[in-house]
C-alpha positions in Angstrom: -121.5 -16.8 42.7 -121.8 -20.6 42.7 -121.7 -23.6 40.5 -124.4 -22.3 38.0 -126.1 -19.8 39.9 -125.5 -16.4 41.6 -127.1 -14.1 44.2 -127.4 -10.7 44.7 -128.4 -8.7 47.4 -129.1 -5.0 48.6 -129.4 -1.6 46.9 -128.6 -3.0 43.5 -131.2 -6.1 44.2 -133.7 -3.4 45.3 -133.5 -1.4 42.0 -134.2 -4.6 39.6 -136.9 -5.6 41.2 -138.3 -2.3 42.2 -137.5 0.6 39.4 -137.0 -2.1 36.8 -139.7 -4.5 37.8 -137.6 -7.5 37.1 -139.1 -11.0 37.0 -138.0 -14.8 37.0 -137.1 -15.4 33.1 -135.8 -12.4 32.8 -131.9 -12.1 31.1 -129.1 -10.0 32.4 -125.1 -9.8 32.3 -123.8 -10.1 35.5 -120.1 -10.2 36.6 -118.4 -11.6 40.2 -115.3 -9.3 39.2 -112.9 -12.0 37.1 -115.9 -13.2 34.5 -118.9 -12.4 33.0 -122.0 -14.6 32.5 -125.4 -14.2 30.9 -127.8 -14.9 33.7 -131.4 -15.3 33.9 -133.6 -14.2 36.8 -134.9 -17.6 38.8 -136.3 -15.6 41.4 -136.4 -12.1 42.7 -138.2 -10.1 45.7 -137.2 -7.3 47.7 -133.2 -7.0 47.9 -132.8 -10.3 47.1 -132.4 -12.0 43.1 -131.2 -15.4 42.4 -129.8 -16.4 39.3 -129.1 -19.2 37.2 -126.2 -18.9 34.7 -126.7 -19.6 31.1 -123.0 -19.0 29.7 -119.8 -17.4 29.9 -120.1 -13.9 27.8 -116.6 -13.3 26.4 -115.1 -10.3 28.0 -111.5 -8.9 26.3 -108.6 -7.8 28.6 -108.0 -4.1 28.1 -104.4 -3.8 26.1 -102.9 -1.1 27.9 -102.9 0.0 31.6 -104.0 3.7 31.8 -103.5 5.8 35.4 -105.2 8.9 34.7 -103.4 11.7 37.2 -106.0 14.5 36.8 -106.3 17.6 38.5 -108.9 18.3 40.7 -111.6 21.1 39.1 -115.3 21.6 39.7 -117.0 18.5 41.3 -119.7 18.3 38.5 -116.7 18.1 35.7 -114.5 15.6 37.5 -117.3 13.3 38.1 -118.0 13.4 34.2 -114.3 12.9 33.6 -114.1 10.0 36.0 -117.7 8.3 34.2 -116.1 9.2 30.3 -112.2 7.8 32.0 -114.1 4.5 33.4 -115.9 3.9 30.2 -113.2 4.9 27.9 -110.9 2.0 30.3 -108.8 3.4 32.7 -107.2 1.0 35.2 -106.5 3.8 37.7 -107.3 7.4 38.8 -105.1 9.5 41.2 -107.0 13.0 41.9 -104.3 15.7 42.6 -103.9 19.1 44.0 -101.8 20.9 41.2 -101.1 25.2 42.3 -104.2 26.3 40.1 -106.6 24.0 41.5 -109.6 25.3 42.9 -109.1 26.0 47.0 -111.2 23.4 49.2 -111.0 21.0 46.6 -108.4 18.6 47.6 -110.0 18.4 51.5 -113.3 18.5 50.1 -112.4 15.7 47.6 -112.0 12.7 50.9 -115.7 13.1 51.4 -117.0 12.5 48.2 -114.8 8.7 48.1 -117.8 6.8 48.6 -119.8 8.9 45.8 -116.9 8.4 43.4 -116.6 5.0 44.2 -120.0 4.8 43.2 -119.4 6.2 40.3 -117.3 4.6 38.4 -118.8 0.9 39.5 -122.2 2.0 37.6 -119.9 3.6 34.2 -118.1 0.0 34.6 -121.4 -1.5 33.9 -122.9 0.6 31.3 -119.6 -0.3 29.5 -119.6 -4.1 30.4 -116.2 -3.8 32.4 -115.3 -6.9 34.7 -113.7 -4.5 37.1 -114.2 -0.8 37.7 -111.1 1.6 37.7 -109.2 2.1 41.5 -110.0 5.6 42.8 -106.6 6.2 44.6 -106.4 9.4 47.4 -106.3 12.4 46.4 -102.6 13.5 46.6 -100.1 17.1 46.2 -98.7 17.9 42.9 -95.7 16.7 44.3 -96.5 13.3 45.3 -98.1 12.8 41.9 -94.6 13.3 40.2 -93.3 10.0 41.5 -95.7 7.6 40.2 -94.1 4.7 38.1 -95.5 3.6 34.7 -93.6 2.3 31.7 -94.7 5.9 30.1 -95.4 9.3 31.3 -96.9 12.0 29.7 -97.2 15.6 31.0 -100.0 17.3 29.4 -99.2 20.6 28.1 -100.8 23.1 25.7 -100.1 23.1 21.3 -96.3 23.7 22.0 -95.7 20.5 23.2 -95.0 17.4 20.5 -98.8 15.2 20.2 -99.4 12.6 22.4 -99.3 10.2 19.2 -96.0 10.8 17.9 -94.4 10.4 21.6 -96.1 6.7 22.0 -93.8 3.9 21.7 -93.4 2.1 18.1 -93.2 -0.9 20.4 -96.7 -1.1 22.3 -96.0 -3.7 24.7 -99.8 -5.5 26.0 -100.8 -4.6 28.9 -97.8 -1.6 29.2 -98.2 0.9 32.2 -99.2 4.5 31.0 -99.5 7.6 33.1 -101.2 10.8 32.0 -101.3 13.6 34.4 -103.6 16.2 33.3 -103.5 19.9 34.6 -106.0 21.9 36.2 -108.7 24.6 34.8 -105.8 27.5 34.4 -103.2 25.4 33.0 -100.0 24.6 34.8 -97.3 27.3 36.4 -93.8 27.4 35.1 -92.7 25.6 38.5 -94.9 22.5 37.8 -93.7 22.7 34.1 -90.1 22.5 35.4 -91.0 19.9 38.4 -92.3 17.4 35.8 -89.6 17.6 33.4 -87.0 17.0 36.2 -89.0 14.2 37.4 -88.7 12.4 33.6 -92.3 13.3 32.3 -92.7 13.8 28.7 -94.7 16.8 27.4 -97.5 16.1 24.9 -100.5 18.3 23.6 -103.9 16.9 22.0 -103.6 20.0 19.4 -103.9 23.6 18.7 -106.8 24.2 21.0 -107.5 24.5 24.5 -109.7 22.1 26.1 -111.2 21.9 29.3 -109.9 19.3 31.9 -112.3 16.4 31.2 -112.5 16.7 27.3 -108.3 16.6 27.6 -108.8 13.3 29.6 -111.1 11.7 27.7 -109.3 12.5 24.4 -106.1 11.2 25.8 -107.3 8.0 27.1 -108.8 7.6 23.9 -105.2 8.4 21.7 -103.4 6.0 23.9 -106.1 3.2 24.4 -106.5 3.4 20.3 -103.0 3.1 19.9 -103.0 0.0 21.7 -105.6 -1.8 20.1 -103.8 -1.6 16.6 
């Protein structure tokens, strides 16, 4: 990006100009990561599209920051969750190795980086995000316990108080929140006990069970909705 006029290059210059046939006069959104302009196409061939800005599109900071601490299931489903957890505005995802995870997952999950990476930069798009989520390391149950927000919240099952009554009545802007979501066959009693002792709140999202990525996605919504009040 430059005074008035941008460049890009590469795999996502390829696919304007060769799935999407773009063309000089053309009008897109683009972002350099801290703003977002409404552009139009000056010239474009092969992996390479020029720009010239038109204006500055007005692009709202988020009012909470979200780390979404999700157990690691079924490679289809967490890629869902972490497209709905990008759109929906997460600032953060940790994948984490909880007892009743899946085995191979957690080694499995440091080759698939680039892929998630991926991801989550086109789900920032679709949703006009200057900045897509951080996709942290995948870590041990353990390790996820320590992360610091302003509020944690352990996701249980209908037993547990809902995740709206155990939000703050003071919502601070921009206010760290951590939601660490369990794996396909629910938590053991030692997890339970491990996140209680490490300060975690338990919350539910109801009377019914829901599977891993409709949990995340309904949580990020509660708390993002909360925020914006």
């Amino acid at each position: 990006m430059r005074a008035g006029a941008a460049e890009l290059r590469g795999d996502d210059a390829r696919h304007l100009t060769r799935v999407l046939r773009a063309e000089p006069g053309r009008q897109y959104e683009i972002s350099d990561g801290q703003a977002a302009y409404l552009a139009e196409i000056a010239e474009a061939r092969g992996d390479r599209v020029l720009f010239r800005v038109v204006e500055p599109v007005v692009s709202p900071e988020l009012p909470v920051r979200i780390t979404l601490i999700a157990a690691l299931v079924k490679f289809d489903r967490f890629e869902w969750m972490l497209e709905k957890a990008t759109e929906l505005g997460v600032e953060r995802i940790l994948p984490v190795e909880a007892a009743r995870s899946e085995k191979g997952l957690f080694e499995a999950s440091h080759k698939r980086a680039e892929r998630w990476v991926r991801i989550v930069r086109e789900a920032g798009q679709q949703s006009r995000r200057l900045r897509a989520p951080e996709i942290l390391p995948a870590v041990r149950f353990e390790r996820a316990l320590a992360e610091a927000a302003d509020c944690r919240y352990f996701l249980e099952e209908a037993l547990a108080p809902p995740l709206a009554r155990q939000l703050p009545t003071a919502r601070i802007p921009s206010a760290r929140v951590a939601l660490l979501l369990g794996p396909e066959g629910g938590w053991t009693d030692g997890e339970r006990q491990a996140a209680s002792g490490a300060g975690w709140l338990p919350v539910s999202l109801g009377p019914l069970v829901l599977r891993a990525e409709t949990a995340a996605a309904a949580a990020i919504a509660v708390v993002m909705n909360s925020w914006c009040v």
